[in-house]
C-alpha positions as CSV (number, residue, x, y, z in Angstrom):
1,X,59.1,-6.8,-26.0
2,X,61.7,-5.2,-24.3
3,X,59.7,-4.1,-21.4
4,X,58.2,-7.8,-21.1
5,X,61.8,-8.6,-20.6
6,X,62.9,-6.3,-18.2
7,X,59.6,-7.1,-15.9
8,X,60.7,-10.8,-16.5
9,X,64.3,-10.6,-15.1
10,X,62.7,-8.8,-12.5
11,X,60.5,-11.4,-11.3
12,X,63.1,-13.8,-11.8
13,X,65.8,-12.1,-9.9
14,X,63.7,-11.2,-7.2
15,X,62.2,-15.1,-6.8
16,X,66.0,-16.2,-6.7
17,X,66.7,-13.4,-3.7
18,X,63.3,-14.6,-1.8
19,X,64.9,-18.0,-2.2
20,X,68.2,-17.2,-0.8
21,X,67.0,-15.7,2.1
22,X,64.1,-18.2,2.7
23,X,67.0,-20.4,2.5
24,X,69.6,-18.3,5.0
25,X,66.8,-17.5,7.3
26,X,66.3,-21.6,7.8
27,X,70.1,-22.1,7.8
28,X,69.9,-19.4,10.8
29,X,66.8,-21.6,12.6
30,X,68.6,-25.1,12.4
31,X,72.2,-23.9,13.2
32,X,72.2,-23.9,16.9
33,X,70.7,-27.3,17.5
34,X,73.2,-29.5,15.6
35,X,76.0,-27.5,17.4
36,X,74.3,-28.2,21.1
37,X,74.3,-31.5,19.8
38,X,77.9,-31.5,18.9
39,X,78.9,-30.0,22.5
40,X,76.8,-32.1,24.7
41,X,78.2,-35.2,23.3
42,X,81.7,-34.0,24.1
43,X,80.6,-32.7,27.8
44,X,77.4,-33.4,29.4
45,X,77.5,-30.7,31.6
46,X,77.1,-27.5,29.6
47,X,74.2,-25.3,30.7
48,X,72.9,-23.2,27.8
49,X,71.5,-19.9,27.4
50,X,70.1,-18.0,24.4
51,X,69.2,-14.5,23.6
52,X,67.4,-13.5,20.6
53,X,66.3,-10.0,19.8
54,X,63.4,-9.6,17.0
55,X,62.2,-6.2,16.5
56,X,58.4,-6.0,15.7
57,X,55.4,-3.4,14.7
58,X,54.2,-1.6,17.5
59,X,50.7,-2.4,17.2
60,X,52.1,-6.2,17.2
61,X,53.8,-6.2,20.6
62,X,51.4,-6.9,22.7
63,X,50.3,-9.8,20.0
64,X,53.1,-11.3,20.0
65,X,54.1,-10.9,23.2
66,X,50.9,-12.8,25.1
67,X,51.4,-15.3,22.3
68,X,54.4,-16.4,23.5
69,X,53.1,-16.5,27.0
70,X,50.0,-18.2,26.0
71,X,52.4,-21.1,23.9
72,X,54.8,-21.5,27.2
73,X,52.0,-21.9,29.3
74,X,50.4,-24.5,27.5
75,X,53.5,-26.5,26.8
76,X,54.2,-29.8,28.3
77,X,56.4,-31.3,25.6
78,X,58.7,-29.0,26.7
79,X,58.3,-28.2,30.2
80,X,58.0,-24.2,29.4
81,X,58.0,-22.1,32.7
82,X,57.9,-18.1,32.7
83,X,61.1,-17.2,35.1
84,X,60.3,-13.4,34.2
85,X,58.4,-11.4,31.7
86,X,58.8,-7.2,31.3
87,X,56.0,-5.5,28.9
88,X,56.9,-1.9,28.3
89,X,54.2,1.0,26.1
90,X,54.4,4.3,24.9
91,X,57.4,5.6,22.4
92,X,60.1,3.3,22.9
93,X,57.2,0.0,23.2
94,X,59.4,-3.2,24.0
95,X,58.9,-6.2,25.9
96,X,60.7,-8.9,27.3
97,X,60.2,-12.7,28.6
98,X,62.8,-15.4,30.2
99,X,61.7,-18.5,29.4
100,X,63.4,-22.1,30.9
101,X,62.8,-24.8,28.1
102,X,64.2,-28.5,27.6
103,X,66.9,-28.2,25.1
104,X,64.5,-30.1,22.4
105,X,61.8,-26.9,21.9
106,X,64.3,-24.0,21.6
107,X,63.8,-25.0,18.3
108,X,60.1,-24.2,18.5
109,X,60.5,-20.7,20.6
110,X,63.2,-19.5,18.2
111,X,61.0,-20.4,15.1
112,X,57.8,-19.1,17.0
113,X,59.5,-15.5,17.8
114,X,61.1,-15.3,14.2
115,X,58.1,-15.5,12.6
116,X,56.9,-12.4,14.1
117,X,58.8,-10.0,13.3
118,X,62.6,-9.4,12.0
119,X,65.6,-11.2,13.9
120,X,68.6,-8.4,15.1
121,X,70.1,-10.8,16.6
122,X,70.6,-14.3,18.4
123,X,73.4,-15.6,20.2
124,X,73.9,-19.0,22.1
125,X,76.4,-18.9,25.3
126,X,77.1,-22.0,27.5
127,X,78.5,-22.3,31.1
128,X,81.0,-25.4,31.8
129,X,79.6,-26.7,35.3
130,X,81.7,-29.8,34.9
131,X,83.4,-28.4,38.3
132,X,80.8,-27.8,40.2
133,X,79.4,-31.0,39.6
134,X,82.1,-33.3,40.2
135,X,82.8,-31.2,43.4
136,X,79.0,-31.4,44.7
137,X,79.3,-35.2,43.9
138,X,82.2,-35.9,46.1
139,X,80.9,-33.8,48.9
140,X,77.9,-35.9,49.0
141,X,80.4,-39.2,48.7
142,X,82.3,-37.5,52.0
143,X,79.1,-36.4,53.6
144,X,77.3,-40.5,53.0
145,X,80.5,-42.4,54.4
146,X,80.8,-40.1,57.8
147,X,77.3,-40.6,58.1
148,X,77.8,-44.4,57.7
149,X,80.9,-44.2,60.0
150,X,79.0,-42.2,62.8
151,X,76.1,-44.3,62.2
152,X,77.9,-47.4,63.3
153,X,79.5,-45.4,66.2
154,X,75.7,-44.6,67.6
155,X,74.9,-48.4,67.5
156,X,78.4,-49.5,69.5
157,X,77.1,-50.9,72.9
158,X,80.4,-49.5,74.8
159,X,79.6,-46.0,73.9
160,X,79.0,-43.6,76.6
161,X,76.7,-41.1,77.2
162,X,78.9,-38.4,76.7
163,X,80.0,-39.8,73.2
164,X,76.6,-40.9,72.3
165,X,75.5,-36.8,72.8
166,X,78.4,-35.4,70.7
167,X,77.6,-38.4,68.1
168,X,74.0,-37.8,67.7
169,X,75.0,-33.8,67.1
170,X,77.4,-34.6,64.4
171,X,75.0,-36.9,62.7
172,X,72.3,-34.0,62.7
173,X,74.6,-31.1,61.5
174,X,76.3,-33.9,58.7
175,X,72.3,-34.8,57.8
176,X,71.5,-30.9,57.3
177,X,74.8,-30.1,55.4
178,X,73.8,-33.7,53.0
179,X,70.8,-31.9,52.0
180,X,71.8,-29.0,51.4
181,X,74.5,-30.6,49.0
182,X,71.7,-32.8,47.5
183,X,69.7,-29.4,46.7
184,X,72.6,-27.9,45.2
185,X,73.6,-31.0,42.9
186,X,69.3,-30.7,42.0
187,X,69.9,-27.3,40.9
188,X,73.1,-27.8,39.1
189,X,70.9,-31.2,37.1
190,X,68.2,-29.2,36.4
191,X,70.4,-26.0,34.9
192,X,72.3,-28.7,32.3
193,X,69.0,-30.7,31.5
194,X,67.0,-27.2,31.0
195,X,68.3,-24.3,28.8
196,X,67.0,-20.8,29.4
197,X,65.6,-18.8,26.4
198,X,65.5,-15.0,26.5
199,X,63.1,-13.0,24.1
200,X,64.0,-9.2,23.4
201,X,60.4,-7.4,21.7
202,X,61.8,-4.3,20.0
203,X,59.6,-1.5,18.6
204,X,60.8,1.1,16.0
205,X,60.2,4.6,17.2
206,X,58.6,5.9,13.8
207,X,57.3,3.4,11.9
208,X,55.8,5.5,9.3
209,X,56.1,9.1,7.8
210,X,53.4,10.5,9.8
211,X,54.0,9.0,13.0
212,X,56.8,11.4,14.6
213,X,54.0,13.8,14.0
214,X,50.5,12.2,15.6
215,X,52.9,11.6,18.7
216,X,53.9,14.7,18.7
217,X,50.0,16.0,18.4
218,X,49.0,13.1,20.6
219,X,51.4,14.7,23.3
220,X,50.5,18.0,22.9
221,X,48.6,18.4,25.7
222,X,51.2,16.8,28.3
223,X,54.6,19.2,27.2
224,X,52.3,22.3,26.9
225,X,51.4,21.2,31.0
226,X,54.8,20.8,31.8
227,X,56.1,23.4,29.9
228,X,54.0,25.8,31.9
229,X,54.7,24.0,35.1
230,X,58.5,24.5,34.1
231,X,58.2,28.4,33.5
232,X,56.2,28.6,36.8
233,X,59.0,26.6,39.1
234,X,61.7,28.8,37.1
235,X,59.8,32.3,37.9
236,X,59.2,31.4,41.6
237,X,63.5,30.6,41.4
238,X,63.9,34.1,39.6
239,X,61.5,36.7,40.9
240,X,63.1,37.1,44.2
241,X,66.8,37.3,42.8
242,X,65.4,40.0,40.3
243,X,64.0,41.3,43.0
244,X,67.3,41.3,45.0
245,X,69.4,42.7,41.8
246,X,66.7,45.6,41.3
247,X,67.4,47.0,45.7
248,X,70.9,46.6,44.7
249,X,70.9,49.0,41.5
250,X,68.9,51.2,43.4
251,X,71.1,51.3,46.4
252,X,73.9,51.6,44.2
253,X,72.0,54.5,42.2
254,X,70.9,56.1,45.5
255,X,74.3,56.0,46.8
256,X,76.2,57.8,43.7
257,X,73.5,60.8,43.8
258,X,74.0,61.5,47.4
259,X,77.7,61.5,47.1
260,X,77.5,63.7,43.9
261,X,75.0,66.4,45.6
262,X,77.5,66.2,48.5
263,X,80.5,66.8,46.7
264,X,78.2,69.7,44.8
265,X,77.6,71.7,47.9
């Protein structure tokens, strides 16, 4: 009886913990959006970035990490594009992927990563470009009325030829710099209306008991190389300074006997 109660605490205690972090781990999915939410509604022109680091099984990496290639790639919801993607074997395995995603499917990336492996961390920053907006926007208002003013210049009948030259410059060099401002406000539109999503792939270095020692076998054959190729670079450094020290104790031996049979005769 006592042991049926024991084991039944157990289960019971242990449902309630899977519970609370079932519960903690959806509290940690769902607490970024509300707060973008929040902040966009209060400024309109905060450009987001995230970070999240999971760290999975080594034999999962590569798993996970084409899956979340595979989901970007085929995403039109979202507008998912690759802007970089790292994938690194051997010991220290980890991978890497920059992903720019409408604000609506971080949501969808985050959940998607979490689920393969255990979140180290995830962090949300956002850039005010409420300045370099405003300012873009009132270049182009400059740039569009001296257009218009030298526009109606060029179509003045008492303009000279002279005047009508330096005119039709202006216009061209106040044309290029117009869209080169409209480019820049394009960029600045599409950093608020996009956010960017880095993914951090972490491997542990031994996952198991025994796998310090298969690398260790498995790389055998590679230090037992380089260890020889070591001793062989360190004896061609060595053998002519041995060398060198052995002619000096010999001189220096050579030396003492002659001046000892010299002082002896």
């Amino acid at each position: 009886m006592a042991r049926f109660l024991i084991l039944f605490l157990f289960v019971f205690v242990y449902g309630c913990s899977s519970e609370n972090s079932a519960h903690s781990d959806s509290v940690s999915d769902d607490f970024y959006s509300p707060m973008q939410e929040k902040q966009r509604s209060k400024n309109k022109y905060l450009a987001y970035t995230h970070n999240i680091t999971v760290t999975v099984e080594k034999i999962e990496l590569p798993v996970v990490f084409k899956s979340v290639i595979d989901t970007c790639l085929n995403d039109s919801e979202y507008e998912c594009l690759i802007m970089q993607s790292t994938q690194r074997g051997g010991r220290y395995a980890s991978g890497s992927i920059m992903l720019r995603v409408a604000p609506e499917g971080i949501p969808k990336y985050r959940s998607l990563i979490s689920k393969s492996g255990e979140v180290e961390q995830q962090s949300t920053t956002a850039e005010d470009l409420t300045d370099s907006v405003i300012d873009t926007e009132k270049r182009l208002e400059m740039l569009n009325a001296y257009q218009k003013k030298l526009t109606e210049l060029e179509k003045n009948p008492n303009i000279n030829i002279e005047s009508l030259i330096k005119v039709s410059s202006e216009m061209s060099d106040v044309q290029t710099k117009l869209e080169y401002s409209q480019g820049q406000k394009a960029k600045l539109n599409q950093r608020i209306s996009m956010d960017i999503l880095t993914i951090s792939l972490k491997t542990n270095e031994n996952e198991t008991f025994i796998s310090p020692i298969s690398e260790s076998l498995s790389d055998f054959g590679e230090d037992f190389s380089e260890g020889i190729a070591i001793f062989i670079t360190t004896a061609a450094y060595l053998i002519p300074w041995v060398l060198l020290v052995i002619f000096f104790v010999w001189l220096i031996r050579f030396i003492l006997i002659r001046s000892k049979r010299g002082k002896n005769l």
